[in-house]
C-alpha positions as CSV (number, residue, x, y, z in Angstrom):
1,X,59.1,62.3,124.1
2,X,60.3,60.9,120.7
3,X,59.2,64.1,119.0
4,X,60.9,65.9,121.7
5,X,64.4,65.0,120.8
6,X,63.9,64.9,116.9
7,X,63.0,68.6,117.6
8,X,65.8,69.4,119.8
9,X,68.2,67.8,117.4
10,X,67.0,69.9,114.5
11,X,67.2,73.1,116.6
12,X,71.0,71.9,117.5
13,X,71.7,71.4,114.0
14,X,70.3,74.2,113.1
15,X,72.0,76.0,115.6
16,X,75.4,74.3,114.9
17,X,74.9,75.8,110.9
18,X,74.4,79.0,112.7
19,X,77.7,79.2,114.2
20,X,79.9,77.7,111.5
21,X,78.3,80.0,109.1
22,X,78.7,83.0,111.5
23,X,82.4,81.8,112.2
24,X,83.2,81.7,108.3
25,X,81.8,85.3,107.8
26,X,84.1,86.2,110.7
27,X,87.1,84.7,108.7
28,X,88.6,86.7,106.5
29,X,91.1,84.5,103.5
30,X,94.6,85.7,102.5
31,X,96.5,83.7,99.3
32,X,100.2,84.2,100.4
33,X,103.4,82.5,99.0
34,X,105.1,81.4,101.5
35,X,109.3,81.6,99.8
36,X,110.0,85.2,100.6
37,X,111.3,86.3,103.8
38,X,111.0,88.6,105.8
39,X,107.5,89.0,104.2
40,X,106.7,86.1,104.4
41,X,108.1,82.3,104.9
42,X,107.8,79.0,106.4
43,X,108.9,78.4,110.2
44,X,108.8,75.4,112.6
45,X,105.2,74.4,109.6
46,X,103.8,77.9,109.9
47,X,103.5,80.9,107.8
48,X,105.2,83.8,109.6
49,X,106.3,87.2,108.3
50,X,105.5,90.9,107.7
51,X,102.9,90.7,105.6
52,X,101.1,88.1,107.7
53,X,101.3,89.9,110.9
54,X,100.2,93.0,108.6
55,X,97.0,90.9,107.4
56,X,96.7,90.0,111.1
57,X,96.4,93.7,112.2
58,X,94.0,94.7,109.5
59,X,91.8,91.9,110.1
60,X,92.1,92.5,113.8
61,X,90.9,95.9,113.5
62,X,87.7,95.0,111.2
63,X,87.2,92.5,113.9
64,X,88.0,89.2,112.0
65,X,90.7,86.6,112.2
66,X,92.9,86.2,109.4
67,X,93.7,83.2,107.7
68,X,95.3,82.2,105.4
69,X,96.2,79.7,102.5
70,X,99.9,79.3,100.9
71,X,100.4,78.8,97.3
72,X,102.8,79.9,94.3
73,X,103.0,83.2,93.6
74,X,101.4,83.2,90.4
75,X,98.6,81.2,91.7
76,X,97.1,84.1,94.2
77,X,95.4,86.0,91.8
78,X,93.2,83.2,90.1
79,X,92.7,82.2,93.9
80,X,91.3,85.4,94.2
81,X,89.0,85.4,91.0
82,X,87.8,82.1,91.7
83,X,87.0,83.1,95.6
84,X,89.1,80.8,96.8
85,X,90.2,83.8,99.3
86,X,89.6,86.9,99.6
87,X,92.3,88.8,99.0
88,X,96.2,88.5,98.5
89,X,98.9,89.8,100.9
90,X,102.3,88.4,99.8
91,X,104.6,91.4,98.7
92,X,102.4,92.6,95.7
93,X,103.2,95.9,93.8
94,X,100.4,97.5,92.4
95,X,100.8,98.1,89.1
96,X,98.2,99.8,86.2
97,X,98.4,96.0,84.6
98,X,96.9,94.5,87.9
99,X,95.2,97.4,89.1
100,X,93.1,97.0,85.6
101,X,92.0,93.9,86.6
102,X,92.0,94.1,90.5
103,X,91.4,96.6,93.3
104,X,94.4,97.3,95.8
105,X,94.4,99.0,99.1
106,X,96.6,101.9,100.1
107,X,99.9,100.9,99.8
108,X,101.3,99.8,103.1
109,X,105.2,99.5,102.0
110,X,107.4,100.8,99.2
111,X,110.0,98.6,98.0
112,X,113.4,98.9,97.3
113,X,115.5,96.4,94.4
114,X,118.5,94.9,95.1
115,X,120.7,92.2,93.4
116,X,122.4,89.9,95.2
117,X,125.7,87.9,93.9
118,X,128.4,85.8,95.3
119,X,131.4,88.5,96.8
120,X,133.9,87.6,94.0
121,X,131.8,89.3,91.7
122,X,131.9,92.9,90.7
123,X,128.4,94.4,90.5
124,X,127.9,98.4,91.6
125,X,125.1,99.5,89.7
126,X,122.4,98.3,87.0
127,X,124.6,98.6,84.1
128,X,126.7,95.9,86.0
129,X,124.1,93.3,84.9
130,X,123.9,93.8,80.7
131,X,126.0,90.4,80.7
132,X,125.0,88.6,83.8
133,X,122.7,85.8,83.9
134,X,119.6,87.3,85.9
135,X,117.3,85.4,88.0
136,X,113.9,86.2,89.7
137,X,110.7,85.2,91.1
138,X,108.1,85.1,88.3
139,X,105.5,87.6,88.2
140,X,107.4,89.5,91.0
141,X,107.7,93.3,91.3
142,X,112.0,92.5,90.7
143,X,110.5,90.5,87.5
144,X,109.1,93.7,86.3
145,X,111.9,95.8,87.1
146,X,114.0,93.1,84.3
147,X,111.7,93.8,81.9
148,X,111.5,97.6,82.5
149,X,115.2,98.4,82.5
150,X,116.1,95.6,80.5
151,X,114.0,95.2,77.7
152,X,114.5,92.0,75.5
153,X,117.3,90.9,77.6
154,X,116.9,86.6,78.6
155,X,116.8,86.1,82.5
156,X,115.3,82.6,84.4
157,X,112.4,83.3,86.4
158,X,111.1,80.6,89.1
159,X,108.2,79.7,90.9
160,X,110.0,80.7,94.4
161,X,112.8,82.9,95.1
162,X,114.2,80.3,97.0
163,X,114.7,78.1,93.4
164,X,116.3,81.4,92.3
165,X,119.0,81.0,94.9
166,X,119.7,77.7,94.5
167,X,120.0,78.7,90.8
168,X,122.9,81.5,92.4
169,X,124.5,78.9,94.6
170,X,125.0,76.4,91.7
171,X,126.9,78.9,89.5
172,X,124.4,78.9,86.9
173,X,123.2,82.1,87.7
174,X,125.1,85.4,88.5
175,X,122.5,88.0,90.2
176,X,119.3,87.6,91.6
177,X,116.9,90.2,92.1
178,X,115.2,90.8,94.8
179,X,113.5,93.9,96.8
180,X,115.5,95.1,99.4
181,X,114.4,93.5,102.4
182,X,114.9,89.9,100.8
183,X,118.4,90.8,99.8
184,X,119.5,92.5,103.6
185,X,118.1,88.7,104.9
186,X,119.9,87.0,102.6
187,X,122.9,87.9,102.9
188,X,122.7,88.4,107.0
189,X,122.2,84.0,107.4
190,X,124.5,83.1,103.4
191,X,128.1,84.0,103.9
192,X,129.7,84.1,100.9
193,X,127.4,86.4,99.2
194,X,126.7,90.7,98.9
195,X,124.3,92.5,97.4
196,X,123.8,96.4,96.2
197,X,120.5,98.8,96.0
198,X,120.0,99.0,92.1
199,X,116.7,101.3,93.2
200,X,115.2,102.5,95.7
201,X,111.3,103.3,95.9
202,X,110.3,101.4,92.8
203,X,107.0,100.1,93.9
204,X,104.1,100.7,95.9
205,X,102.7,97.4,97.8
206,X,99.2,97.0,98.6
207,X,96.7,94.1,99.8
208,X,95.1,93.1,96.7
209,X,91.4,91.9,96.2
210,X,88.5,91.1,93.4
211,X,87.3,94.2,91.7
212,X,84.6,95.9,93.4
213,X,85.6,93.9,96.5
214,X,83.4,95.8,99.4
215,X,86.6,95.2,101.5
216,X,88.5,97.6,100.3
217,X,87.1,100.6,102.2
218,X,87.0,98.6,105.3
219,X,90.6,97.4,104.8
220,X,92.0,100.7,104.0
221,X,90.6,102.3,107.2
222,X,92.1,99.2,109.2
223,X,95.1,99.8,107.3
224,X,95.2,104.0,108.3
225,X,94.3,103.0,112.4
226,X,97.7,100.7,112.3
227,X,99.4,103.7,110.8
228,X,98.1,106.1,113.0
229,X,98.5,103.9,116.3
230,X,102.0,103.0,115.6
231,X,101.5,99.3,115.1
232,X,102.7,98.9,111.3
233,X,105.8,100.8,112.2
234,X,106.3,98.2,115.1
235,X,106.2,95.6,112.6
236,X,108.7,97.1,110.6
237,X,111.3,97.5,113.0
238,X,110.1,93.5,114.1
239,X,111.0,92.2,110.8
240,X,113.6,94.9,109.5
241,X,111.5,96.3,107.1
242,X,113.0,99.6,106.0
C-alpha cells in the first residue's frame, strides 16, 4: 500500500509538471513600459492601454493569454534578447536600426508627432523649436524625430515621459515631444497646456520580437483577423487612437 502512494505521488507530480509546463507554453510574454498613455499606463495597479488590449487580441486569436511584464523603455529590448519575454508591445517604431537587429510584425498603427508646451508659448510649426529646450522619452520614436530634424541640437531625454512632463511643469523645459495620441491625452486632463502636430505619419509601429522569432508569422496573421473583423478599429475608437 506504501508503494501505492509513493506511485501515485510521482504520477501527481508528474502530472502537476505537466500542466505548469503546458500552462507556460500557453503564455505568451510582452515587455511593456508602463508611462505612456493611451498606449499604455498604470491604473488602479494594473497595466491598461492600447497596446495591451492590442497584445490581448493577438494572443487571443493564436489561442494564448497574454502577459505581461513592465519595465523602462530602454530595458524591453535586452528583455527580449535575454528571453526574459517574448516580444515587446509598448509604442515601438520600426526602424532599419532595430529592424537590423530584431524582427517586427506588420505595423498595427502609424504615429503622428506632436509637441506640447504651456499656452503662453508660441509654437506653430517645427522651426518654432530651434531655441526651445526639448524634452523626450529616451529611445522613443519622438527621440528620433530630435535627432532627424534637429541634428546636433542638445535636448533632455528621460526614462518616462512622465519625467519629461514634470521637466515641462517645472519650467525647465519648454516642449515635449510626444506622438500624437500622448499629446491629445495630455492636454484633455493638464489645463494650462496646448500642443500642435509637427508631423503626421512619421512612423510605422509594430510588435517587436528576437530575430528569427517563429512568432512572427503567427502574430502577423492574428494581427490581419483583428483587422479584418473590426476589432483593432474598436480599440482605436476605445482609447482615441487616431
Amino acid at each position: 500500500m506504501k508503494n501505492f502512494f509513493k506511485v501515485f505521488a510521482v504520477f501527481c507530480t508528474m502530472l502537476s509538471g505537466c500542466t505548469d509546463s503546458a500552462k507556460k507554453e500557453a503564455q505568451l510574454s510582452f515587455g511593456v513600459s508602463s508611462e505612456y498613455p493611451p498606449f499604455e499606463f498604470m491604473q488602479n495597479g494594473e497595466v491598461v492601454g492600447f497596446d495591451i488590449d492590442v497584445a490581448k487580441a493577438v494572443a487571443k486569436e493564436m489561442e494564448m493569454e497574454a502577459v505581461f511584464k513592465d519595465m523602462k523603455f530602454a530595458s524591453i529590448l535586452p528583455a527580449i534578447d535575454n528571453g526574459v519575454v517574448d516580444a515587446g508591445i509598448s509604442a515601438i517604431n520600426i526602424t532599419p536600426a532595430r529592424s537590423a537587429s530584431y524582427d517586427f510584425t506588420i505595423p498595427y498603427h502609424y504615429f503622428s508627432i506632436a509637441g506640447i508646451f504651456k499656452d503662453t508659448s508660441q509654437i506653430v510649426n517645427k522651426g518654432d523649436l530651434a531655441d526651445k529646450e526639448i524634452a523626450c522619452q529616451i529611445g522613443s520614436n519622438p527621440e528620433n524625430w530630435i535627432k532627424t530634424n534637429f541634428p546636433g541640437k542638445a535636448y533632455t531625454a528621460f526614462d518616462g515621459t512622465n519625467q519629461a512632463m514634470e521637466f515641462l511643469k517645472s519650467g525647465r523645459g519648454d516642449v515635449v515631444i510626444v506622438d500624437g495620441e500622448v499629446a491629445v491625452g495630455f492636454v484633455k486632463h493638464n489645463p494650462g497646456y496646448k500642443y500642435v502636430t509637427l508631423e503626421k505619419s512619421a512612423e510605422a509601429v509594430g510588435i517587436v520580437l528576437k530575430k528569427g522569432s517563429a512568432l512572427v508569422d503567427k502574430m502577423n496573421k492574428a494581427l490581419e483577423a483583428i483587422v479584418r473583423n473590426g476589432t483593432l478599429q474598436a480599440l482605436k475608437k476605445k482609447w482615441d487612437i487616431d
